[in-house]
N, C-alpha and C positions, 0 to 999 in steps of 0.2 A: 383496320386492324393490322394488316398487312405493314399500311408508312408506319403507325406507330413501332411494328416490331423493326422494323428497318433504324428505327432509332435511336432506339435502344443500345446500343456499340456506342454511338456518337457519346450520349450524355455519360455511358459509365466512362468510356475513356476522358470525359471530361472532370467526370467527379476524380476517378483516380489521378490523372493530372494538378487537380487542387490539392489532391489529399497529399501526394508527393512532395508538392511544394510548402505546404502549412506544417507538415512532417518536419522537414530541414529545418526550418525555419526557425521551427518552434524547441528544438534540441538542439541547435547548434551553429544559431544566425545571433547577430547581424549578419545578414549576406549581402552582397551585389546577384545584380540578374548574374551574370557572367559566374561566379562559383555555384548557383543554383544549376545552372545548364550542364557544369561539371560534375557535380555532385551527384545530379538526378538521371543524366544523361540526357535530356529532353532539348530538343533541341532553342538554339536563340529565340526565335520569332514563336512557339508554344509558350516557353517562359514569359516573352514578352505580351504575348495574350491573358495568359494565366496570372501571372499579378496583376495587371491592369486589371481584370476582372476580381480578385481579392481585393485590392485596396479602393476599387468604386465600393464593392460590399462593407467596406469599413473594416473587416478582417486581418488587415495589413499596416504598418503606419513606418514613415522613412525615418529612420534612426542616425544619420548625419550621412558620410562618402569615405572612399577610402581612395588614396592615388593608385590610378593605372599605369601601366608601363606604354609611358608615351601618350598619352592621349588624357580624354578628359577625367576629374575624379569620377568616379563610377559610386551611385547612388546605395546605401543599404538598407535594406528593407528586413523588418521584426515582425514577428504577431503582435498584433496589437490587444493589450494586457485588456482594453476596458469593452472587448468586443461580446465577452459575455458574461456571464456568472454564473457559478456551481456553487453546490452544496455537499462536503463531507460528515456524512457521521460515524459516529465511533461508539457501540455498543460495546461496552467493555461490561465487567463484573464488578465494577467499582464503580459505574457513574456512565451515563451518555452525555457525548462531547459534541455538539450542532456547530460548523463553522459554513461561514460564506464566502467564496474565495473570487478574485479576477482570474481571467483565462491563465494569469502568470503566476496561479493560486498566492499571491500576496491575500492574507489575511482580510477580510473588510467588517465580519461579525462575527462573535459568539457568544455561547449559550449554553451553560453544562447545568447537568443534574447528578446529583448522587446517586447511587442504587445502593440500599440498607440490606437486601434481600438479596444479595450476589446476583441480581439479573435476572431472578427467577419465574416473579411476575409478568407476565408476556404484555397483559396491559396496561402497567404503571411502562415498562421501557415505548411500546409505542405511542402511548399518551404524550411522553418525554419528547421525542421525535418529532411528532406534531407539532409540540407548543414550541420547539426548540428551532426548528424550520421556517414557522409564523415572527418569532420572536428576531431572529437575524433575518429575514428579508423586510421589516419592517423598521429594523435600524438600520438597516443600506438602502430605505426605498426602492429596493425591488418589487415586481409585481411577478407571482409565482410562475405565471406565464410566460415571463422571458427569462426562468434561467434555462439553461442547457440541458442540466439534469441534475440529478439527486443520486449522491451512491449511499452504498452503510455497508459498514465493513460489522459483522456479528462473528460471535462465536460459534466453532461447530461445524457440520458439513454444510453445505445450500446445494440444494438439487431445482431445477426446473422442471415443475407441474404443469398438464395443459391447462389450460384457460384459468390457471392461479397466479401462473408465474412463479418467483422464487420460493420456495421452503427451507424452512431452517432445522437441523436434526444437530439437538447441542444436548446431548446429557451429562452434560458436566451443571451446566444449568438448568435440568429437567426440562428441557424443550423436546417435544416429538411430533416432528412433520407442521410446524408452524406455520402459515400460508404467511410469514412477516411483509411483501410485495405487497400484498392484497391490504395487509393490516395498514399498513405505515400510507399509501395513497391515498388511504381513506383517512386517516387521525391528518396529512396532511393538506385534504384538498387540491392535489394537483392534479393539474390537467392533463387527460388523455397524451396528447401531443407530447411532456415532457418526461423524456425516461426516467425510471426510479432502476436502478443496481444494485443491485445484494452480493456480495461475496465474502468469504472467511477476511475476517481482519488480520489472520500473517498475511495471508495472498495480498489484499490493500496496503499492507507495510509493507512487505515485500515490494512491492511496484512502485511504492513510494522511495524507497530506499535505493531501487535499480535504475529511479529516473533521474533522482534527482543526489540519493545521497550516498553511501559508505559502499556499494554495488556498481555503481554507474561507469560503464565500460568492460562489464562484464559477463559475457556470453552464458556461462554456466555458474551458478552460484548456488548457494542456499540462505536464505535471507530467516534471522531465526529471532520469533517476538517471547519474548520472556518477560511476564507476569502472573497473575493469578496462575495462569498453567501455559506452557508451552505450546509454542505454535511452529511450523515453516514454510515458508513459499519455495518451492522451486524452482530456479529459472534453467533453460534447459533451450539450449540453442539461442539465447536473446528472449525467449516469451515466457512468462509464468507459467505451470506448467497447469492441465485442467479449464484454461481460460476464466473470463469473468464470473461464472457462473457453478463454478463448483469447488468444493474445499481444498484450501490447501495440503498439505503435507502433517498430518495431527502427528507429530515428533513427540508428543508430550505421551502418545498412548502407546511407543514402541515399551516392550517389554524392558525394563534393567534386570529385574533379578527374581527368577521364581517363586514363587510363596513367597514374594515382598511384601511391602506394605499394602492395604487396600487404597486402592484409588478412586478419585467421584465418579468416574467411570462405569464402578463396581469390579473392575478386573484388579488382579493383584499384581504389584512387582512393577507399575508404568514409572516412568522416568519422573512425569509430573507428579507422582507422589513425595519425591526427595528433591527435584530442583523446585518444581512451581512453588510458587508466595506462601500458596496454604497450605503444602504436602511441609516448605521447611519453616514455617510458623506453626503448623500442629505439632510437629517434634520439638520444636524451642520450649513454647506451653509444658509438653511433656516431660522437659527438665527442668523447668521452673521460670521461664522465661516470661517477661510481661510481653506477649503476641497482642497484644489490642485488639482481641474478638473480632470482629466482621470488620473492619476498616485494615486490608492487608498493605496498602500504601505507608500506612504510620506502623502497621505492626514491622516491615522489612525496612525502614527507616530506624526504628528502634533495635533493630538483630544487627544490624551495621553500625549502629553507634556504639552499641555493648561492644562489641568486636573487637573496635578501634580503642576501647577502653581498657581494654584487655581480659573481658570476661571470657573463662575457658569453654564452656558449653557454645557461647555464639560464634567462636574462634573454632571449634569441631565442626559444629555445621557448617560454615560457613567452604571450610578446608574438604569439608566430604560432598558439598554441595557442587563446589569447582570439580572435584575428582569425576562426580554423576555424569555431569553434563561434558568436562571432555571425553570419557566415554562415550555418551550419544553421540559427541562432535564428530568422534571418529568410526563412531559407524555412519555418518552422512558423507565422510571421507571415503570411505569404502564402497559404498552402493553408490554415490554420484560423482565421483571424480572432480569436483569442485573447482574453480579457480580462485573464488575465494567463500570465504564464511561471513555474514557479518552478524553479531550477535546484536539485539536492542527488546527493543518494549520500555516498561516503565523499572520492572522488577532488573533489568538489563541495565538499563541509564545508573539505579542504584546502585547496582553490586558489583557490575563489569569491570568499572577500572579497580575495584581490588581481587577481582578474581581473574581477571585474561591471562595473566603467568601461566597459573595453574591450570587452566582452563587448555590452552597451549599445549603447556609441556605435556597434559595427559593426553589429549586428544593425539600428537605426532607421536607418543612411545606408543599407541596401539593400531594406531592407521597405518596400512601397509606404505613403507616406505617410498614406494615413487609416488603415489597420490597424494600424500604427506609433505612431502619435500618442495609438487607443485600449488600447496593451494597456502591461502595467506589467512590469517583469524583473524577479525579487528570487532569493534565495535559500531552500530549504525553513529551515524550524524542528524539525523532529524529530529531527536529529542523528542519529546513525548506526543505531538502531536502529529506522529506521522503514521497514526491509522489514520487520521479524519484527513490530512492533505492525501494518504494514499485512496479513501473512499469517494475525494474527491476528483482522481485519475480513473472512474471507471467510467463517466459519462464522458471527462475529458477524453478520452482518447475514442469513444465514439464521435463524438465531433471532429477529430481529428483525421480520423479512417474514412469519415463523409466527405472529407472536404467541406468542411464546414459547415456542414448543412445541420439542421438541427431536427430530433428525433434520432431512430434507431441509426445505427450505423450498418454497412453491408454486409450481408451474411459472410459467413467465414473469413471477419476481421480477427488478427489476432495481436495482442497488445504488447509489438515487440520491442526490447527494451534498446532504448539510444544507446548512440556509441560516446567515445569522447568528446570530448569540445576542441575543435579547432583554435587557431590562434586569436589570441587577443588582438581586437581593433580599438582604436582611437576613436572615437563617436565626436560628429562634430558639435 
């Protein structure tokens, strides 16, 4: 017992050394050993052990040379995109979205389902899950056993239960205390060995957005998903804020205005009653608008074509909808000090490029002027499917934090977010 604990230092120091290096690598390589040693601090001859040992593992693969000064071209080494596979889902209120992705989440399968019931059915959504996860590992001849892991970005808070695992608490979709962890490994069949993830799908956008798009490089942020109903991740020093494992930032259920309108909630006056899809398609409805009933994707595609048409009711909403949400913008201006904002989701991809003006201009007239002055509003980049690549960053980046290793990652990992990219290399 004694050698074993004696060992114990050696193999973490070794894991952390992998993880250091798969880390760089994988945000902001091609690299040579020589910028690895720079970058990580570790010295030549660790580095030079420590990828010998990644690219025997097959974890590694050389991506051409770049010239040295004086000497020979100097070798550069990537993660190598086909070292594993993940699986993102995406539990939205309009439909489950199942994709299969390489370690470089390049797309390899998918598999959507509608939801007629806003999501409400707890076991139509993980039936969907199941057959949606059977259905892309089965078109990329995967064997469930060798992906990585499995995330799902849901609606709502997610708390962890002992011996349940994650819970899902979403009443906006009458969810209360749902064991979905327990539910979804079972409709999937996966094995013990291969994580399954649950967390709020802003936090999954969110991290999708921090790593890869409209965020990235930015230490403090708020990453803000708009659809059906409002969401935010906060990033707060480089990391989400709550970790993989618990709700984002519910922005949709900050108060706007007292005695406002009712919300699915049940509270009155929440933000998501007048921005979310359904709070301003129940009001278009209410003025005669054709909202297309339960399909809120074609109803918010229809309030933006009237708009553009120049009907005045979806040209009001649409102008008071911008005023709501830079309001909230600028109370996230206020209590987070931000460096930037990015707005997205699906209802976001619609409506954003005609509303960010306004959206702007109200948010910096009520944000106290120097937090205002430093933070920037834009839109995300990921387009619609960046809850399921972000659901697909929660197992990703336990393998990441393992040094590759696969299963749980080390306790008190936290999933912080990359910085920039370095300069462009010429691959040979």
């Amino acid at each position: 017992m004694a050698d074993e604990a004696r060992k114990h230092p050696v193999r973490d120091l070794r894991r952390a050394n992998r993880a250091a290096l798969l880390r760089q690598l994988y945000f902001h390589g091609p690299l040579s050993r020589h910028e690895l040693g720079l970058a990580t601090g570790l010295s030549s001859g660790t580095v030079s052990n420590v990828t010998g040992g990644l690219l025997a593992d097959g974890l590694l693969a050389e991506a051409g040379s770049v010239e040295s000064d004086g000497g020979r071209p100097r070798t550069l080494l990537r993660v190598a995109p086909d070292c594993g596979r993940l699986v993102g889902v995406d539990v939205g209120e309009t439909g489950v979205r199942v994709a299969l992705y390489d370690v470089a989440l390049t797309e390899l399968a998918r598999a959507e389902f509608p939801l007629l019931d806003g999501g409400r059915d707890v076991g139509t959504v993980v039936g969907h899950i199941g057959a949606g996860v059977a259905a892309v590992a089965r078109v990329a001849a995967v064997a469930l056993d060798e992906l990585l892991g499995v995330g799902v970005g849901v609606p709502g808070i997610v708390e962890r239960a002992p011996g349940v695992g994650a819970v899902v608490h979403a009443a906006t979709v009458g969810w209360d205390a749902v064991p979905l962890e327990s539910l979804s490994r079972a409709a999937i069949g996966l094995p013990p060995r291969v994580p399954l993830r649950v967390a709020n799908g802003a936090r999954t956008f969110g991290q999708a957005e921090t790593w890869y798009g409209a965020g990235r490089g930015s230490r403090d942020a708020v990453i803000v998903l708009w659809g059906s109903g409002v969401g935010a991740c906060i990033v707060a020093g480089g990391a989400p804020y709550g970790g993989t494992g618990s709700a984002a930032g519910e922005f949709g259920h900050t108060t706007l205005r007292l005695g406002g309108r009712r919300c699915r909630c049940g509270a009155f006056g929440c933000l998501e009653a007048y921005v979310g899809a359904w709070g301003l398609l129940e009001r278009w409805a209410e003025s005669g608008g054709a909202a297309g009933g339960a399909d809120h994707e074609r109803g918010v595609s229809r309030l933006r074509e009237a708009a553009e048409s120049g009907d005045p009711d979806a040209r009001r909403l649409l102008a008071e909808a911008a005023e709501f949400l830079g309001a909230g913008v600028s109370d996230l201006i206020n209590l987070f000090n931000p460096e930037r904002i990015v707005i997205g989701g699906w209802a976001g991809l619609a409506l954003g490029p005609r509303l960010l003006p306004q959206v702007r201009r109200v948010a910096e007239s009520r944000a106290l002027p120097h937090p205002a002055r430093r933070v920037t509003i834009e839109l995300g980049r990921l387009g619609p499917d960046a809850v399921t690549v972000g659901a697909a960053t929660l197992p990703l980046a336990d393998f990441l934090a393992g040094g590759g290793s696969r299963g749980t990652a080390p306790a008190g990992r936290r999933a912080v977010v990359p910085g920039r990219r370095g300069r462009r290399r010429t691959r040979a």
